[in-house]
C-alpha positions in Angstrom: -43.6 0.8 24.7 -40.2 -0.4 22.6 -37.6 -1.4 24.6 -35.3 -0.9 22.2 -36.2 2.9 21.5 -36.6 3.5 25.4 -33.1 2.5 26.1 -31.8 5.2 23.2 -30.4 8.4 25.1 -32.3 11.5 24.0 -28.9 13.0 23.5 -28.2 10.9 20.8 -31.9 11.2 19.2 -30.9 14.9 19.1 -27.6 14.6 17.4 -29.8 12.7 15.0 -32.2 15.2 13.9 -30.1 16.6 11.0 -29.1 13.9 9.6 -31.6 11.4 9.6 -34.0 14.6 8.7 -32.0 15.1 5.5 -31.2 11.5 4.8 -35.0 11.0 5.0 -36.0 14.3 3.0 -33.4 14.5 0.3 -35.6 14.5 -3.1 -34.8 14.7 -6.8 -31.3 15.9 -8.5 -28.6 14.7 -6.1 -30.2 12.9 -3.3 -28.5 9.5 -4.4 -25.1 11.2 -3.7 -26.6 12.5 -0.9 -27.8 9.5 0.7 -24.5 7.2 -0.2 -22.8 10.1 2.0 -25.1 9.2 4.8 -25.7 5.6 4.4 -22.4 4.0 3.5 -24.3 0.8 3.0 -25.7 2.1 -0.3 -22.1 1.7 -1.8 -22.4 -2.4 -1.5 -25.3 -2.0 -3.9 -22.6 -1.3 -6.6 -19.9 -2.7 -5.0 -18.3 1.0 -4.1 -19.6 4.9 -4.4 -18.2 4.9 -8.0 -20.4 2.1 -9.5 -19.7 2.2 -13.3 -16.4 2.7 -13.5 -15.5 5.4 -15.5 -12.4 4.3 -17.4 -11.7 0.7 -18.3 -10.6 -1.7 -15.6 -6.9 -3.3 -16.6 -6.4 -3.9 -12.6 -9.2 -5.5 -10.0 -6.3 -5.5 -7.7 -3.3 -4.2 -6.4 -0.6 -5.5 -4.5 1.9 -2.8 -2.8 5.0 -4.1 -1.6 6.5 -1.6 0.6 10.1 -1.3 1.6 10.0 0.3 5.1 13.0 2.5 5.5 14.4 3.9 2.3 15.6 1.0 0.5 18.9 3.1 -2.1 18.3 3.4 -5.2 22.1 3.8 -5.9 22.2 -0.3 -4.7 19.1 -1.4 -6.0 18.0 -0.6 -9.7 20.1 3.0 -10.8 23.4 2.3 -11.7 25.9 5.4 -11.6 29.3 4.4 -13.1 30.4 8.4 -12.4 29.4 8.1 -8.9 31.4 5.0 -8.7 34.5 7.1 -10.3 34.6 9.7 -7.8 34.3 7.7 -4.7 35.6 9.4 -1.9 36.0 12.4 -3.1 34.0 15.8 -2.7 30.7 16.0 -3.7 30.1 18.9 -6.4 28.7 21.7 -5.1 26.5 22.5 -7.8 24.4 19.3 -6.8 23.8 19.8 -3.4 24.1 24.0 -2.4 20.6 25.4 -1.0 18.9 22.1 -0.8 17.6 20.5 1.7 19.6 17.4 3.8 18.1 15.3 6.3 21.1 14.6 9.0 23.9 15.2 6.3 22.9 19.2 6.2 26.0 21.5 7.1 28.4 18.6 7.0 31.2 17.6 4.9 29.6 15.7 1.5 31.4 13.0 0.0 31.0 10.7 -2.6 30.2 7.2 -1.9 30.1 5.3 -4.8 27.8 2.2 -5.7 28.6 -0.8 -2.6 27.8 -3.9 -5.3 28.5 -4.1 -9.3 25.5 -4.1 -11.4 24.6 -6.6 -14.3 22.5 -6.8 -17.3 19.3 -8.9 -17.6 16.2 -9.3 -20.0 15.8 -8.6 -23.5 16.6 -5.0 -22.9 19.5 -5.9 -21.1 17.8 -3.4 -18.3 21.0 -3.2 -15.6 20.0 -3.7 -11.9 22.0 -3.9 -9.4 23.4 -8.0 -9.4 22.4 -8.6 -5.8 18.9 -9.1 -7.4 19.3 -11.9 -10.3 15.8 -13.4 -9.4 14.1 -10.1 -10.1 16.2 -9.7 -12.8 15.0 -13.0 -14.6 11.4 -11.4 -14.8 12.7 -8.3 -15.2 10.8 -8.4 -19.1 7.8 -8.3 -16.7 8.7 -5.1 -14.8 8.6 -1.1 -15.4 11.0 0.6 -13.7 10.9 4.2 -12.5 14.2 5.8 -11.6 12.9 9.1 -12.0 10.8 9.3 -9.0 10.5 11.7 -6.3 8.8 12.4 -3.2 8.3 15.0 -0.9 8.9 14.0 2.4 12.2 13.6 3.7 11.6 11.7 7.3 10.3 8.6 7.7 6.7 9.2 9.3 5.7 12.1 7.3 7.1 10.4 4.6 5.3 7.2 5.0 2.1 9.3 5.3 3.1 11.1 2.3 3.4 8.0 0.0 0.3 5.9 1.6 -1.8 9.1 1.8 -0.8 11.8 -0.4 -0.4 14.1 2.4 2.1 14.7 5.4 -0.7 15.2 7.4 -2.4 12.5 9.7 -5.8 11.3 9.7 -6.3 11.5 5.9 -7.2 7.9 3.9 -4.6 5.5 2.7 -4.3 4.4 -0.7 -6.3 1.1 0.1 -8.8 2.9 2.3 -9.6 4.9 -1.0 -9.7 1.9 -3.6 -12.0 -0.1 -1.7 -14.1 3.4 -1.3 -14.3 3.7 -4.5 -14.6 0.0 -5.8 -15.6 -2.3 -2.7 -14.3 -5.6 -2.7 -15.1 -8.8 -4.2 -14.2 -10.9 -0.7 -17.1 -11.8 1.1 -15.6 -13.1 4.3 -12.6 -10.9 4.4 -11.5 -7.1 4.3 -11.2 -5.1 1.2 -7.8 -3.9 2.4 -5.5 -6.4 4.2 -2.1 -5.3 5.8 1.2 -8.0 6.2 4.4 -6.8 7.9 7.7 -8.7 8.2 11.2 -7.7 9.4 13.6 -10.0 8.6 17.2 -10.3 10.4 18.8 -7.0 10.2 16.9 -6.4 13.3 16.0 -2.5 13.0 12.6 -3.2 14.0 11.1 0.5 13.1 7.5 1.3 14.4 5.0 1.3 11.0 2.2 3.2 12.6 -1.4 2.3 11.9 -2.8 5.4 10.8 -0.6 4.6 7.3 -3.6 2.1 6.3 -6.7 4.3 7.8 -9.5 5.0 6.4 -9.4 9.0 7.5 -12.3 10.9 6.9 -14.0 7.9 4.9 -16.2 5.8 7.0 -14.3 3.1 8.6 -14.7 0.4 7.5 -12.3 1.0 4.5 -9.7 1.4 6.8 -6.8 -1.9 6.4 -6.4 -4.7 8.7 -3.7 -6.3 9.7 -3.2 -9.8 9.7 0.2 -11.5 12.0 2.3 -13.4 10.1 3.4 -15.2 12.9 0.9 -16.7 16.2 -3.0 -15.8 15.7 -3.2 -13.7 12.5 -6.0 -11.8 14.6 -5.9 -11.9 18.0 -9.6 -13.3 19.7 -9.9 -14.8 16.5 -11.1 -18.0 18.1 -13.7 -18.2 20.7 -13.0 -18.9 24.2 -14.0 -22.7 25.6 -17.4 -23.7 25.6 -18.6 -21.2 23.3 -19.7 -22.7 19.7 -19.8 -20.5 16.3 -23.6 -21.1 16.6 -23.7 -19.1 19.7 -21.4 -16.7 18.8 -23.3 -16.1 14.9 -26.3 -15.3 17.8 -24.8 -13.3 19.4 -23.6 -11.4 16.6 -27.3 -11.5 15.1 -28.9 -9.5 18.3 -25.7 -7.2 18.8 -26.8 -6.3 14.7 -30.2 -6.1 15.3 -30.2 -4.0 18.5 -27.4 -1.7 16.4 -29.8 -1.4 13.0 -32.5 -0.3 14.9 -30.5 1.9 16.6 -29.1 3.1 12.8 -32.6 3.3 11.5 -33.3 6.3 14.5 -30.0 8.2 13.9 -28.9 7.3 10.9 -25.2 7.6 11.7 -22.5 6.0 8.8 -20.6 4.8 12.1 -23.4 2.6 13.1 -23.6 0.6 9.5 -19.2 0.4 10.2 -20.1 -1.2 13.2 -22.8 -3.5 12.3 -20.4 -4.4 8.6 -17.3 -5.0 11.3 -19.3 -7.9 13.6 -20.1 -9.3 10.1 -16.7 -9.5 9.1 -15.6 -10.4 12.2 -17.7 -13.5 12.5 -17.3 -14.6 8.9 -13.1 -14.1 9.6 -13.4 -16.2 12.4 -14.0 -19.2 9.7 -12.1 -17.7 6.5 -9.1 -16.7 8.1 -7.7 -20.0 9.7 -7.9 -21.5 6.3 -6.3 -18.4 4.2 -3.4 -18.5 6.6 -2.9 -21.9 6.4 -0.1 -23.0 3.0 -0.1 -26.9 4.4 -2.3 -27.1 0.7 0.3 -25.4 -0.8 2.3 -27.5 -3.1 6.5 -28.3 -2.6 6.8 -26.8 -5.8 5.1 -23.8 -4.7 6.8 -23.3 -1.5 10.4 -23.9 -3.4 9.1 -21.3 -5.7 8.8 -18.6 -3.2 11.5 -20.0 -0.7 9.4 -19.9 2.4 8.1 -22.4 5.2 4.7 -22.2 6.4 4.0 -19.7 9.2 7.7 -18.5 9.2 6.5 -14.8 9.2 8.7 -13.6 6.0 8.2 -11.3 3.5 8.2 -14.5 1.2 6.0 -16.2 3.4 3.6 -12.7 3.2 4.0 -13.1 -0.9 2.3 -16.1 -1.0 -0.5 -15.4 1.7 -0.9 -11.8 -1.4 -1.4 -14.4 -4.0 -3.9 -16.7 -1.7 -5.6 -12.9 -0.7 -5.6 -12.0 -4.6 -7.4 -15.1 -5.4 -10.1 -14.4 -2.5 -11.1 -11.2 -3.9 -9.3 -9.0 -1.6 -9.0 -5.4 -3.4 -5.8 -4.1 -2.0 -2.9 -6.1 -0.4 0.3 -4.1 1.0 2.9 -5.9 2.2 5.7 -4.0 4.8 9.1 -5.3 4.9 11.0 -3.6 7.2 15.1 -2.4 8.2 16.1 -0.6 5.0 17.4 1.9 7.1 21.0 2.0 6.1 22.9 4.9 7.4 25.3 3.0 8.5 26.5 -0.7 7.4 24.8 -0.4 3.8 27.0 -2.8 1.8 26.3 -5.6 4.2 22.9 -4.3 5.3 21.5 -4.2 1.3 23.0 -7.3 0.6 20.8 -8.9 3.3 17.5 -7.5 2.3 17.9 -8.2 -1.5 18.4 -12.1 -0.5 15.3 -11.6 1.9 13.1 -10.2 -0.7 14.7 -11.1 -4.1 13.4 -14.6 -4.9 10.2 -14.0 -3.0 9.4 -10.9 -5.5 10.3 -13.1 -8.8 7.7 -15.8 -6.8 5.1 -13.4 -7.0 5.4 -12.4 -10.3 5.8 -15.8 -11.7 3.1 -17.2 -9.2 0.2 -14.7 -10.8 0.9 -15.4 -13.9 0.7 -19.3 -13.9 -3.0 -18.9 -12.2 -4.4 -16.3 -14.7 -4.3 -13.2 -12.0 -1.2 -11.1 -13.4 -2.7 -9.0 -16.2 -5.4 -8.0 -13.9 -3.0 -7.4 -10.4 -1.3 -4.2 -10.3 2.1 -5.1 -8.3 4.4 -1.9 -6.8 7.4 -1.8 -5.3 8.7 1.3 -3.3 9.8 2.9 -0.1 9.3 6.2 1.3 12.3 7.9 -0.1 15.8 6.6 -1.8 19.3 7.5 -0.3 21.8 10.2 -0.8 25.0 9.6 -3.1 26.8 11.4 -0.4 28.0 9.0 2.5 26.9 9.0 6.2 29.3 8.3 8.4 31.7 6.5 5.9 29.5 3.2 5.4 25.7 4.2 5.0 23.5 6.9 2.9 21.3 9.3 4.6 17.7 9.9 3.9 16.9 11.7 0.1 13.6 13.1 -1.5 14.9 14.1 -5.1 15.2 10.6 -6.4 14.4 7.3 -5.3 13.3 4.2 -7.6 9.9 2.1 -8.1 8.8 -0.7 -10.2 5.5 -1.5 -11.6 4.0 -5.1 -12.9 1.1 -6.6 -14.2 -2.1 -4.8 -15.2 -1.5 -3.8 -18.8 1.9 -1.8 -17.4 5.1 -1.9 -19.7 7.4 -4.4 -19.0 11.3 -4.3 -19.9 11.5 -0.8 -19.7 13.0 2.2 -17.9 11.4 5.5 -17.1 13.0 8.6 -16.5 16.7 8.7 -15.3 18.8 10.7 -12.7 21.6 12.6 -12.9 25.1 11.4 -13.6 25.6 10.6 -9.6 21.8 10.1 -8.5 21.4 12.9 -6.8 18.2 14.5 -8.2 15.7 13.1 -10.8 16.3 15.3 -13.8 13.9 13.2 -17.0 10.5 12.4 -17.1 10.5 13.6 -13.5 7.3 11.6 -11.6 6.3 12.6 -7.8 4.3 9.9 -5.6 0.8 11.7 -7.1 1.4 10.9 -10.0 2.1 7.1 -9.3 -1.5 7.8 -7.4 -3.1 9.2 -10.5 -1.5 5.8 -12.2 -2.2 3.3 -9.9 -5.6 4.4 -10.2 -6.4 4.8 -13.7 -5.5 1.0 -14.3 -8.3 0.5 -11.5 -10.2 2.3 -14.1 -11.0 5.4 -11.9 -10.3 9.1 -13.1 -8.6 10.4 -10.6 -9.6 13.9 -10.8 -13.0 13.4 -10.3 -12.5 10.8 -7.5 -13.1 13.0 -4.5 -14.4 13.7 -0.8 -16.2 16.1 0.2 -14.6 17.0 3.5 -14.4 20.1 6.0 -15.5 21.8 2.8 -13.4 20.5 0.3 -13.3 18.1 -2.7 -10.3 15.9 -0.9 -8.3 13.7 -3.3 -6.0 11.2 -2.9 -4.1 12.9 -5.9 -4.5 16.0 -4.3 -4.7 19.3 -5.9 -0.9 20.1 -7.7 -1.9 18.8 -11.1 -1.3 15.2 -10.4 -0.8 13.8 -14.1 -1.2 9.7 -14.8 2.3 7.9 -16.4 1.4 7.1 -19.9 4.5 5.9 -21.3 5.0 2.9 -19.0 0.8 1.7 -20.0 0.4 -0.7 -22.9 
C-alpha cells in the first residue's frame, strides 16, 4: 500500500484521466507542443516554450517604467506653441465634434495652453518640456513617440489595455508573456518583478494586481511584487527557532509529496506550485541582499538621488538595475499620482523632480556596467491628457494621443516619431497604438510576434492581438 497514493481523492484521479492519458499517449508530429502545454516544466529545458528564438535578440531584458495616472503629454515631451496661443479661448470644433470625452463630454471646451516653457537639448535639439533637464541630458539616448495612442479612456481598463493588450481581465501581462516565452536567467528570483512608489502628491490610486498576471498562462509567469519600503515580501523570514535547514526540509517533503501527486494527475498547476516553494525558499536568501544598496557606492546613490530603503521611484531605479544584473527578465516599475485634473501646473512640476534625475540615473547607470544595449527601457502611462482644461487648472483623461520613450536595445536615440496635431489633440503621423509598441517591444526580444500565441478557449491568443499589430521600424537601428 502507498501512503502517498491512498491519501489522493479519487475525485481528483478522475479529473486526471484526460490529461495525464494524453500527456502520456501523445506520439509523433506535435506531441512536444503537446506536452510543453501540459507539463510547463518542459519550458525550463529551453529556458521558455519558444527555445530558439526566432529573430535576433537586441534585448534580454526590459525595464517598463510606468507612469500610473496619465502623465500629459502637453507638459512632458510635445510642445504646442498654437495651443499655447489660444489659451483660454474655445476649442475648435472641428477637433473635438462626435468624439469621445471622458468627464469633459457635453461641456464647455477650452483651450488650456502648455503650464511650463519647453527647451532644447541633445544634438537634435529634441524640445521637451524644461521641467525635465536630466532627461534631457541623455536625451541622444532616447526615442520619443508622440504619436501614440491607445484605446482605453479610464484608468482600469486602460491599465489592462496597455499591460495586456485587452480591456478585459484575466488575460496575461506583458511580463507574464516574456518570461512565457523566454524564461528567465535568475535562479533565485522571479522572471517578472513588480516595484510601486507614490511619491508626495499623495493621490494614492489603487494599481490592481491582475495588471501583472499571468492569465491563462500557468502561473507561475505571473509578476511579483517586491515593497519598497518594510519587508520586500511579507513572511519572508522565518519565525524564531526555525533554521533555513529546517525550512529547505520542509520545503523538500512539501515538493515531494506534491511531484508525486503531479506524476498521477499531471496538472500544470501542480509543477506552479512545486516551482513557487522553490522560489520561495531560495528568495528567502536572495532577496534580503538584492534589496539591500548599503554596497552601493556615494557616487552611485548621488547618481540616482535616493537613500537606501526610502521607497522612491529613484530608490526602485536602482533596485531595476541590481534586478537587471541578477537576470531578472522583466522589471516594471509604477510610479503613481499623475492624475491631474485639477492642480496640473504644480502637480507636473512635482512628478518631473520625483522621476527626472532618477530616469537619467538609469540610463546612465546601464550603460557604465555594459547592460544598456541589451535592456529595453519604456516609459508610458495609460493615456495622455486633453488640450481642453478641466475645471480651469487640470486636463481630463485622452486616448488619441499620449507620448512614450524608448532606450537601449538597438532602439534610435535622438529622435522623434510621429507628431500630433497643431494643439495635441489627436495623433495625426506615423500614428502607433499600444500593439504595436507590443509587436516592438518584442521583436527586440527577438520574438515574432505573430506567431507568439496561446491556444486558449479555442483561440490562438496574442498579446498583440488580432488588428494587424505592425512592429516600429523607423525608431530600430
Amino acid at each position: 500500500m502507498n501512503p502517498f497514493e491512498d491519501s489522493i481523492p479519487q475525485r481528483s484521479l478522475r479529473h486526471s484521466t484526460r490529461r495525464a492519458f494524453l500527456g502520456k499517449t501523445s506520439q509523433g508530429l506535435g506531441s512536444l507542443a503537446l506536452a510543453s502545454l501540459l507539463d510547463p516544466r518542459l519550458e525550463a529545458a529551453t529556458g521558455g516554450v519558444l527555445g530558439k528564438l526566432p529573430l535576433p535578440q537586441r534585448a534580454k531584458r526590459v525595464i517598463w517604467l510606468t507612469m500610473a495616472g496619465g502623465p500629459s503629454h502637453l507638459e512632458t515631451f510635445d510642445p504646442k506653441p498654437k495651443l499655447a496661443e489660444m489659451h483660454g479661448q474655445p476649442m475648435p470644433e472641428s477637433f473635438t465634434k462626435g468624439q469621445q470625452l471622458a468627464q469633459l463630454q457635453g461641456q464647455k471646451l477650452t483651450c488650456f495652453g502648455p503650464q511650463h516653457p519647453f527647451a532644447k537639448f541633445g544634438k537634435n535639439q529634441t524640445e521637451i518640456c524644461s521641467l525635465f533637464p536630466q532627461i534631457g541630458s541623455v536625451i541622444d539616448d532616447v526615442c520619443l513617440i508622440r504619436s501614440m495612442t491607445t484605446d482605453a479612456i479610464n484608468h482600469d481598463p486602460a491599465h489592462m489595455f496597455m499591460n495586456t493588450g485587452s480591456q478585459i481581465a484575466g488575460r496575461p501581462s506583458m511580463g507574464a508573456w516574456v518570461t512565457y516565452g523566454l524564461g528567465t536567467e535568475a535562479e533565485d528570483l522571479p522572471g517578472f518583478v513588480v516595484l510601486t512608489s507614490l511619491g508626495k502628491g499623495g493621490q494614492n490610486q489603487p494599481i490592481a494586481a491582475r495588471q501583472w498576471s499571468s492569465g491563462f498562462l500557468p502561473t507561475k509567469h505571473q509578476g511579483v511584487q517586491l515593497r519598497s519600503k518594510g519587508d520586500p515580501v511579507l513572511y519572508l523570514t522565518n519565525p524564531p527557532g526555525v533554521t533555513r535547514e529546517r525550512q529547505g526540509a520542509d520545503v523538500s517533503i512539501i515538493n515531494a509529496l506534491n511531484r508525486r501527486h503531479e506524476s498521477l494527475v499531471e496538472d500544470p498547476e501542480v509543477a506552479t506550485r512545486i516551482a513557487q516553494y522553490e522560489m520561495a525558499f531560495a528568495m528567502q536568501a536572495s532577496v534580503p541582499g538584492l534589496m539591500d544598496l548599503s554596497a552601493e557606492d556615494a557616487k552611485t546613490m548621488a547618481l540616482y538621488g535616493c537613500q537606501p530603503g526610502d521607497g522612491s521611484f529613484a530608490s526602485n531605479c536602482l533596485l531595476a538595475r541590481r534586478l537587471a544584473e541578477r537576470g531578472v527578465r522583466f522589471i516594471q516599475l509604477y510610479h503613481k499620482d499623475w492624475d491631474h485634473h485639477g492642480g496640473l501646473k504644480d502637480g507636473i512640476a512635482l512628478k518631473a523632480q520625483e522621476i527626472d534625475r532618477a530616469c537619467m540615473a538609469l540610463i546612465t547607470d546601464l550603460k557604465r556596467r555594459g547592460l544598456f544595449d541589451d535592456t529595453l527601457i519604456v516609459w508610458a502611462g495609460e493615456f495622455g491628457r486633453t488640450p481642453m482644461s478641466q475645471g480651469g487648472s487640470g486636463r481630463d483623461h485622452h486616448n488619441k494621443a499620449m507620448s512614450v520613450w524608448l532606450a537601449g536595445a538597438g532602439v534610435k536615440g535622438g529622435v522623434v516619431h510621429g507628431q500630433t496635431d497643431e494643439l495635441g489633440y489627436a495623433a495625426v503621423d506615423q500614428v502607433a497604438t499600444v500593439h504595436d509598441l507590443h509587436a516592438t517591444m518584442l521583436e527586440r526580444l527577438g520574438i515574432q510576434h505573430e506567431a507568439f500565441s496561446f491556444k486558449f478557449q479555442g483561440l490562438d491568443a496574442r498579446l498583440t492581438g488580432v488588428e494587424g499589430a505592425k512592429v516600429i521600424r523607423e525608431i530600430l537601428a
